[in-house]
MDTraj code that builds the backbone (N, CA, C; nanometers):
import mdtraj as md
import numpy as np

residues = "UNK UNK UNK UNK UNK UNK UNK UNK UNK UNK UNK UNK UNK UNK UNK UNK UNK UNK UNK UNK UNK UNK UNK UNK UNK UNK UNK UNK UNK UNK UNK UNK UNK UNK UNK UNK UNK UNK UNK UNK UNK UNK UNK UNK UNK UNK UNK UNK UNK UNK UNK UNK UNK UNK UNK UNK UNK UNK UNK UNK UNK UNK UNK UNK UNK UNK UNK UNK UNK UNK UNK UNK UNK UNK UNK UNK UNK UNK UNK UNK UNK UNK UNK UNK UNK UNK UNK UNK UNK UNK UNK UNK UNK UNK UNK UNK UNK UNK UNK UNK UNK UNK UNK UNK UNK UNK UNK UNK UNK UNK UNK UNK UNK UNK UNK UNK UNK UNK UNK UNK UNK UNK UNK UNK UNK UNK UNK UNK UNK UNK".split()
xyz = np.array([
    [-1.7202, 0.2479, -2.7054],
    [-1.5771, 0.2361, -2.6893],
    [-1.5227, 0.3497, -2.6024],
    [-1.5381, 0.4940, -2.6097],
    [-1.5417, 0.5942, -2.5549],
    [-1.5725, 0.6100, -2.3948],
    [-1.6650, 0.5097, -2.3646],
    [-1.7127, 0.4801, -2.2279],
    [-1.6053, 0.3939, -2.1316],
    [-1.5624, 0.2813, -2.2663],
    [-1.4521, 0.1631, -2.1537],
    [-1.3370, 0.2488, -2.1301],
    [-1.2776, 0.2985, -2.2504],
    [-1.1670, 0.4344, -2.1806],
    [-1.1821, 0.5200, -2.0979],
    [-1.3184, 0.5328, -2.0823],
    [-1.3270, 0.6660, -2.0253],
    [-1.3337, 0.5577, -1.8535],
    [-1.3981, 0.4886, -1.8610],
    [-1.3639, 0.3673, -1.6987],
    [-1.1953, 0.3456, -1.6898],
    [-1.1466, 0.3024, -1.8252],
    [-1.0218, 0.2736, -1.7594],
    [-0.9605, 0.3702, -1.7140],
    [-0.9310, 0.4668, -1.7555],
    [-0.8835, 0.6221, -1.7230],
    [-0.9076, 0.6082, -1.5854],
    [-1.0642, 0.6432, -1.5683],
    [-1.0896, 0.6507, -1.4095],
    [-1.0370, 0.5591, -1.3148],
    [-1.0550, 0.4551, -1.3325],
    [-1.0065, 0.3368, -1.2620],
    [-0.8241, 0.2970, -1.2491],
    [-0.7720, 0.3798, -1.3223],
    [-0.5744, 0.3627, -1.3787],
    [-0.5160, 0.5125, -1.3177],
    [-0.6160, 0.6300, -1.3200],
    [-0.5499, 0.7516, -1.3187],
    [-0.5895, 0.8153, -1.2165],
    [-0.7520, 0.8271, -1.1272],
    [-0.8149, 0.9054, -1.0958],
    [-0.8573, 0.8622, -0.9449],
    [-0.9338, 0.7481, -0.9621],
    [-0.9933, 0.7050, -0.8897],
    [-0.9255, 0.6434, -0.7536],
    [-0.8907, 0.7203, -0.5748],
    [-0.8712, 0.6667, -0.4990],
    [-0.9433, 0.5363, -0.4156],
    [-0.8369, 0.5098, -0.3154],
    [-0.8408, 0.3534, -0.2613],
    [-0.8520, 0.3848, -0.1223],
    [-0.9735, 0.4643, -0.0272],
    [-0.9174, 0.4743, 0.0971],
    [-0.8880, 0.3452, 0.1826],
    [-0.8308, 0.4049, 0.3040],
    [-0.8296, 0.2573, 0.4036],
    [-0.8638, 0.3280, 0.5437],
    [-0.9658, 0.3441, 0.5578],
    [-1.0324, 0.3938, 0.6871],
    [-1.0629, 0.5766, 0.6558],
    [-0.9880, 0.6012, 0.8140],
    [-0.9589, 0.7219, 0.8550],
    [-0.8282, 0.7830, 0.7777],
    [-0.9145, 0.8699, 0.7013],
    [-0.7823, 0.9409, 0.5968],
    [-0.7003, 1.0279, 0.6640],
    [-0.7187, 1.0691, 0.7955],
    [-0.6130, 1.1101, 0.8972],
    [-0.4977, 1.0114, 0.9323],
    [-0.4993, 0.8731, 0.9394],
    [-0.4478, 0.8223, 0.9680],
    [-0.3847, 0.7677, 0.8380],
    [-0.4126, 0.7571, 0.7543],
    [-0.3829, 0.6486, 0.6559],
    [-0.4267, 0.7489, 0.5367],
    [-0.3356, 0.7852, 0.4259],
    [-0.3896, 0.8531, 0.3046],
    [-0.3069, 0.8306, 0.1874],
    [-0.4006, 0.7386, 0.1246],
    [-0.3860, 0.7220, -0.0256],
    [-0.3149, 0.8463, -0.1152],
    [-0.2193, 0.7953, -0.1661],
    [-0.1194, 0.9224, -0.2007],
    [-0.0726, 0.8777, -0.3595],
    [-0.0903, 0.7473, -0.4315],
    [-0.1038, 0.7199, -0.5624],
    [-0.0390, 0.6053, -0.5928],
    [-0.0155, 0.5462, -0.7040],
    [-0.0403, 0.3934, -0.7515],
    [0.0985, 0.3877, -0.8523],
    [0.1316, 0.3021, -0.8548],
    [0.2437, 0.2387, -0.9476],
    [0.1852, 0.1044, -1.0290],
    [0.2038, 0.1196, -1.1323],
    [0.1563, 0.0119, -1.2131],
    [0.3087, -0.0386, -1.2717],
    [0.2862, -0.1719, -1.2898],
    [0.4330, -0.2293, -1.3296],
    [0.3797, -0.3611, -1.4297],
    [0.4501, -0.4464, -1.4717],
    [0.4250, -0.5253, -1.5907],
    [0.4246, -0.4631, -1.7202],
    [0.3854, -0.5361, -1.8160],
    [0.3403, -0.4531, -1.9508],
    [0.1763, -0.5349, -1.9881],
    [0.1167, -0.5073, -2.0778],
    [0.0006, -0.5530, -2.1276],
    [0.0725, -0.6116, -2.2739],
    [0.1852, -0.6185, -2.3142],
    [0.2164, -0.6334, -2.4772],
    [0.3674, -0.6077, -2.4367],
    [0.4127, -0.7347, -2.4820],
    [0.5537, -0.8172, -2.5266],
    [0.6066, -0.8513, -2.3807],
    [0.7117, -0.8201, -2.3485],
    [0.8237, -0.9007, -2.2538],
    [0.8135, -0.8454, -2.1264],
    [0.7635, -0.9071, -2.0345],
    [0.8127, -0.8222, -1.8756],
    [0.8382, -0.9853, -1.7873],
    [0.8939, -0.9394, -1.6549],
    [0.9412, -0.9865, -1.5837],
    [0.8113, -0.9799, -1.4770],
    [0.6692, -0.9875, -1.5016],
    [0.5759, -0.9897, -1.3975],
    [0.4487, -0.9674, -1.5052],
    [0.3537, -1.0223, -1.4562],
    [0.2037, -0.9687, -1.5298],
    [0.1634, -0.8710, -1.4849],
    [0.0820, -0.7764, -1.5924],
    [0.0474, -0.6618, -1.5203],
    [0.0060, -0.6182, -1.4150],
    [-0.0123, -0.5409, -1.3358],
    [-0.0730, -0.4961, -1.1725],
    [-0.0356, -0.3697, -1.1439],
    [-0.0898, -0.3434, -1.0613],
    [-0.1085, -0.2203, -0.9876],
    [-0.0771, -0.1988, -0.8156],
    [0.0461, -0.1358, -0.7631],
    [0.0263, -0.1378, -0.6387],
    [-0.0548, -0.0137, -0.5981],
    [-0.0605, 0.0185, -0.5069],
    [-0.1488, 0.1000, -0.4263],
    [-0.0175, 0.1937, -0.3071],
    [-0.0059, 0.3243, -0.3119],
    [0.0731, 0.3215, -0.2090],
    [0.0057, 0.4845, -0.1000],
    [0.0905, 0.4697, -0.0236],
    [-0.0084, 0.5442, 0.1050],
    [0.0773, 0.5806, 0.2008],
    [0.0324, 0.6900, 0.2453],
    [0.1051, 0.7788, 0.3404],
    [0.0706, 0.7539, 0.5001],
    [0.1342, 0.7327, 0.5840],
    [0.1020, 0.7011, 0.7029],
    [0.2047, 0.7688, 0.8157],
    [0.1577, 0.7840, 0.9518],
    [0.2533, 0.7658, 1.0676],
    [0.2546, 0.6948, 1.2022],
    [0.1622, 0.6213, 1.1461],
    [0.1762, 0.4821, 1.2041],
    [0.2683, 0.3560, 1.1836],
    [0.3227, 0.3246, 1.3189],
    [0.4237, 0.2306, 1.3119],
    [0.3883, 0.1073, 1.2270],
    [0.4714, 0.0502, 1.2512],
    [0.4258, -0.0916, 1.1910],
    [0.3229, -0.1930, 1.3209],
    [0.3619, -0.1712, 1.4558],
    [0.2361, -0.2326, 1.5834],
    [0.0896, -0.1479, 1.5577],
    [0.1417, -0.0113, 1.5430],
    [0.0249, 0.0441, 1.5047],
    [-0.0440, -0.0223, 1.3984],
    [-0.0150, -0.0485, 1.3252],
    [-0.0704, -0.0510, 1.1725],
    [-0.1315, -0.1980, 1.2225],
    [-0.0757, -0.2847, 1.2678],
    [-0.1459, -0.4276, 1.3480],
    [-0.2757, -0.4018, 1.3950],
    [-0.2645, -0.3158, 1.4597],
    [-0.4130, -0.2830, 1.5495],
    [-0.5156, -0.2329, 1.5108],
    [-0.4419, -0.1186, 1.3879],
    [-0.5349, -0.0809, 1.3129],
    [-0.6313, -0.1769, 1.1698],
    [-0.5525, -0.2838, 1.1109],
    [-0.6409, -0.3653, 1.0680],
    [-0.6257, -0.4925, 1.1556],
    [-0.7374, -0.4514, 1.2095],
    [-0.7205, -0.5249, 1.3565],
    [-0.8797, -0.7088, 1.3436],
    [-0.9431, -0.6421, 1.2090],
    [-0.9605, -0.7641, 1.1873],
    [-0.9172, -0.8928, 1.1011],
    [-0.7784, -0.8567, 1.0704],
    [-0.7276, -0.9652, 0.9981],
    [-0.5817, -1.0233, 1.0863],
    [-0.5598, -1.1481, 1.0637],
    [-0.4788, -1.2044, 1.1501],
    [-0.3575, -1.1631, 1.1272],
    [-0.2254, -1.1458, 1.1808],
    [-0.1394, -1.1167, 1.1787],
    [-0.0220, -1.2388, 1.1604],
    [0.0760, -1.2260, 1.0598],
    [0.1860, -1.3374, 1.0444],
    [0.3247, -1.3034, 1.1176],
    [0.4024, -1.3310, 1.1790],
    [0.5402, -1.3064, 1.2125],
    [0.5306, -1.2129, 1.3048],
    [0.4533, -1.2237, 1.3893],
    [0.5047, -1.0763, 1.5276],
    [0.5783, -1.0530, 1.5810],
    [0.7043, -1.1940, 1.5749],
    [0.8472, -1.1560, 1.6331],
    [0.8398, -1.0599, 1.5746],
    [0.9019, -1.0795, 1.4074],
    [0.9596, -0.9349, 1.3470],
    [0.9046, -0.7962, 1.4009],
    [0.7628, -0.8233, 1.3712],
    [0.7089, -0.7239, 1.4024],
    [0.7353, -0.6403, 1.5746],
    [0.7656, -0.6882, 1.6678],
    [0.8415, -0.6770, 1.7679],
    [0.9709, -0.6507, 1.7343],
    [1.0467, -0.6963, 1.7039],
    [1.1640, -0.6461, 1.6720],
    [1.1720, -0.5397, 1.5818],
    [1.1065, -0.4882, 1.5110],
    [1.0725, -0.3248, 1.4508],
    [1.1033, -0.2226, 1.5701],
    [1.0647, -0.3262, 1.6703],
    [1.0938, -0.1581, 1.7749],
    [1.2379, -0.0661, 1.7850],
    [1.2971, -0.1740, 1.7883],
    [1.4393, -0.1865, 1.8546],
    [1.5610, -0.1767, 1.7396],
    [1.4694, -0.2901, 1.5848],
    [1.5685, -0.2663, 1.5088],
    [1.4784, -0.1593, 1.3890],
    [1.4253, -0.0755, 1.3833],
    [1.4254, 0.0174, 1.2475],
    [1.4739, 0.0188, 1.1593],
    [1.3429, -0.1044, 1.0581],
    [1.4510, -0.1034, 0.9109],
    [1.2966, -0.1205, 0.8435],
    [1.2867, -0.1235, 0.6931],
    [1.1478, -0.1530, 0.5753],
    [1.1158, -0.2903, 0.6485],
    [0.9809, -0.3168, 0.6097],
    [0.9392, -0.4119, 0.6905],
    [0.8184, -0.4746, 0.6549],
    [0.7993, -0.6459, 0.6258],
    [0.6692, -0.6618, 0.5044],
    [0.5926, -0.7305, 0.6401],
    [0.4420, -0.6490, 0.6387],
    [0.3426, -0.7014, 0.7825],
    [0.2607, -0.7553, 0.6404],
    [0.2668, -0.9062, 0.7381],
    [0.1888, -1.0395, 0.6222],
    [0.1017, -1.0410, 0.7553],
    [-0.0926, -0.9909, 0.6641],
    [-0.1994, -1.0662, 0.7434],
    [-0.2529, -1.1412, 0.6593],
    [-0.3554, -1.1922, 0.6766],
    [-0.4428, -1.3047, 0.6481],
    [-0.5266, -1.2263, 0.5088],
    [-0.4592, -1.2566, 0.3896],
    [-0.5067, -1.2171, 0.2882],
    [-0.4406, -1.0645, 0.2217],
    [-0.3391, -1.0463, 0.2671],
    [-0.2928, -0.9259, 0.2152],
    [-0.1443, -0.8885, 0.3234],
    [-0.0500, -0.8123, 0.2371],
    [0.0572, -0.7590, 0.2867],
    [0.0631, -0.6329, 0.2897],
    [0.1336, -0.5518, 0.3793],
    [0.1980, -0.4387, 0.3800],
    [0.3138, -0.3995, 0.3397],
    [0.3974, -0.3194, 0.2472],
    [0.5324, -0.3483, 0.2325],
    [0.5547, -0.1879, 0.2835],
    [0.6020, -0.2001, 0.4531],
    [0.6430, -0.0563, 0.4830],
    [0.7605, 0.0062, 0.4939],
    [0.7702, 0.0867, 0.4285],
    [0.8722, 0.1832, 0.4063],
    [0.8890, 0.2948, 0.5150],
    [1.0147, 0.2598, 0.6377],
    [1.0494, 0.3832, 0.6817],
    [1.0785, 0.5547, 0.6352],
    [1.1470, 0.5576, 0.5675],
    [1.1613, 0.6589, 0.5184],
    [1.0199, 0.7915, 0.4284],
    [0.9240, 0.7901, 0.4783],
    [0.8241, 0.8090, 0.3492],
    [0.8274, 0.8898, 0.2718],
    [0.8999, 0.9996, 0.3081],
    [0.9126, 1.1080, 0.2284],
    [0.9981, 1.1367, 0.0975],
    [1.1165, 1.0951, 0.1627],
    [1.2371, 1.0118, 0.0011],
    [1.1349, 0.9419, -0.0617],
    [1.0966, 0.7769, -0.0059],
    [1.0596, 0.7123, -0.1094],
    [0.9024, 0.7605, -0.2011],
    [0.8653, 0.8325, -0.1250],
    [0.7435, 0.8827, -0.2002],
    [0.7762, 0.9626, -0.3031],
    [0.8463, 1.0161, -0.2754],
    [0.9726, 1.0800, -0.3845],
    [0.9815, 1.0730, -0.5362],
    [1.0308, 0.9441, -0.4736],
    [1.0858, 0.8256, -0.5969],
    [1.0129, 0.7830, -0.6604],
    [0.8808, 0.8200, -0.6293],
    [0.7785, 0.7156, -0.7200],
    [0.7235, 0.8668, -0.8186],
    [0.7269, 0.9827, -0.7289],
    [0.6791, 1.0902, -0.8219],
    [0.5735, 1.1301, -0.7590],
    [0.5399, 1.0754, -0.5873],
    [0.4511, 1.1829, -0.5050],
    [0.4629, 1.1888, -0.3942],
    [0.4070, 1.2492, -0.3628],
    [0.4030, 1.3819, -0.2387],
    [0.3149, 1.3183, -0.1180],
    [0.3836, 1.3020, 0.0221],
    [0.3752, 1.2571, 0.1555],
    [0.3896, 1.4000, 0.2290],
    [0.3133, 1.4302, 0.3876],
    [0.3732, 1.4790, 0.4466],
    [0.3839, 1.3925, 0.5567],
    [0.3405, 1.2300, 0.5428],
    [0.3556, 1.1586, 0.6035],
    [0.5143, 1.1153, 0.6415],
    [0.4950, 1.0507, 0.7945],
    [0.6731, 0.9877, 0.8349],
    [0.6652, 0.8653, 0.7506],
    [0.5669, 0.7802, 0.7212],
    [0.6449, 0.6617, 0.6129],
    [0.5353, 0.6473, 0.5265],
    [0.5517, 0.5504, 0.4390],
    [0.4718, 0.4561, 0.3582],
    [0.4494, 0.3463, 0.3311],
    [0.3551, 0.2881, 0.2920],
    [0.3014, 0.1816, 0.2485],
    [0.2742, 0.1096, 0.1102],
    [0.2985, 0.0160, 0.0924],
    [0.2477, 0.0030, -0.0592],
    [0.1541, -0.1751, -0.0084],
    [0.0316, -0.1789, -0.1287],
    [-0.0383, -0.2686, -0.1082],
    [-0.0804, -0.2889, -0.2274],
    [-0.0686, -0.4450, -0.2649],
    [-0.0848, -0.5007, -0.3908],
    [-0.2089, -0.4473, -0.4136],
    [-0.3222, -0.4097, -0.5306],
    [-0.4135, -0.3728, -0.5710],
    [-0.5142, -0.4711, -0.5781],
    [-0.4315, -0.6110, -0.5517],
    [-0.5178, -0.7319, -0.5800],
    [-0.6017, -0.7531, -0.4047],
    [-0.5072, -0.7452, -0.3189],
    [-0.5488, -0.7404, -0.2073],
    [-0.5851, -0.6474, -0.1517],
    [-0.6629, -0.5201, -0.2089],
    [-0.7330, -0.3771, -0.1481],
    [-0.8381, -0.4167, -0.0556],
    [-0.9195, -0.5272, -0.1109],
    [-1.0298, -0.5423, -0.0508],
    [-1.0193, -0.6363, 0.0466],
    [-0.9439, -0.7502, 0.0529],
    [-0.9181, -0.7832, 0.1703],
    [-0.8675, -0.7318, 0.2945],
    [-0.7783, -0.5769, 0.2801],
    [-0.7171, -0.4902, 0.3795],
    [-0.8363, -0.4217, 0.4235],
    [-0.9506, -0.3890, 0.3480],
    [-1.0318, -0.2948, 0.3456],
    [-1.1502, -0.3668, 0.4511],
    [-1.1781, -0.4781, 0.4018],
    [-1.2594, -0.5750, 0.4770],
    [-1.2149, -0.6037, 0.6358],
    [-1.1163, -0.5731, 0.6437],
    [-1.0225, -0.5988, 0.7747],
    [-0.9830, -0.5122, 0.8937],
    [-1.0904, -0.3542, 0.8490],
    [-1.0960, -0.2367, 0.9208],
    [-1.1656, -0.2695, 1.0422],
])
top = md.Topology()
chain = top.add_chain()
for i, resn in enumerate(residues, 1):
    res = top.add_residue(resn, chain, resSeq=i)
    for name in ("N", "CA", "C"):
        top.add_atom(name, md.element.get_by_symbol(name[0]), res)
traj = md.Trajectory(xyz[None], top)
C-alpha cells in the first residue's frame, strides 16, 4: 500500500513533463481540478502548464509534427494579441499571453514571457509530435 502512495505522490507532486528543449519550453507545474469524491463540475484531471517565449507561429513549428487547426487565427495572433487555443491533431495548447501574472495565479514561478497549459491526457500526443 505504501508503494501505490508513494507512485501517486510521485506521479501528482514530483514528477515533470518535458516537451523538448527545456530552453525553449519549461515545465513549471500542474493544476489538478475535479474531485475524486462527491460533486464537481468536471471529472478529475490534471493540466500540465509551462513556461515559454515562443509565440504562438513559433510554437506551430515547433511541434511541427502534428497538424495544425485554424491558422487564420493563428495569423491573426500577429496583429491582434490576445490568449489563444492552438488545436493540433490530438492535443491543444491553451496560450496565455501574459505568463508571468498568470503563472502567478496558479502559485508558480515563470521567468518566461507567456504560458501554456496542456491537458495531461494529451502529453503524449504533444510529445510524440516533437
Amino acid at each position: 500500500m505504501a508503494i501505490l502512495v508513494g507512485v501517486w505522490v510521485w506521479k501528482s507532486f514530483i514528477q515533470t513533463y518535458p516537451l523538448g528543449d527545456d530552453k525553449k519550453i519549461t515545465f513549471i507545474g500542474r493544476q489538478h481540478y475535479g474531485y475524486l469524491i462527491g460533486l464537481a463540475d468536471s471529472n478529475p484531471g490534471t493540466t500540465y502548464i509551462y513556461g515559454t517565449d515562443l509565440t504562438p507561429p513559433e510554437l506551430v513549428e515547433y511541434f511541427k509534427g502534428a497538424r495544425v487547426y485554424g491558422i487564420d487565427k493563428i495569423r491573426r495572433w500577429e496583429t491582434q494579441k490576445s490568449d489563444i487555443t492552438l488545436a493540433f491533431d490530438g492535443f491543444g495548447l491553451y496560450f496565455k499571453l501574459d505568463g508571468k501574472s498568470e503563472a502567478k495565479s496558479y502559485g508558480l514561478y515563470t521567468d518566461k514571457e507567456y504560458i501554456f497549459k496542456l491537458d495531461a491526457k494529451e502529453y503524449q500526443a504533444a510529445k510524440e509530435s516533437l
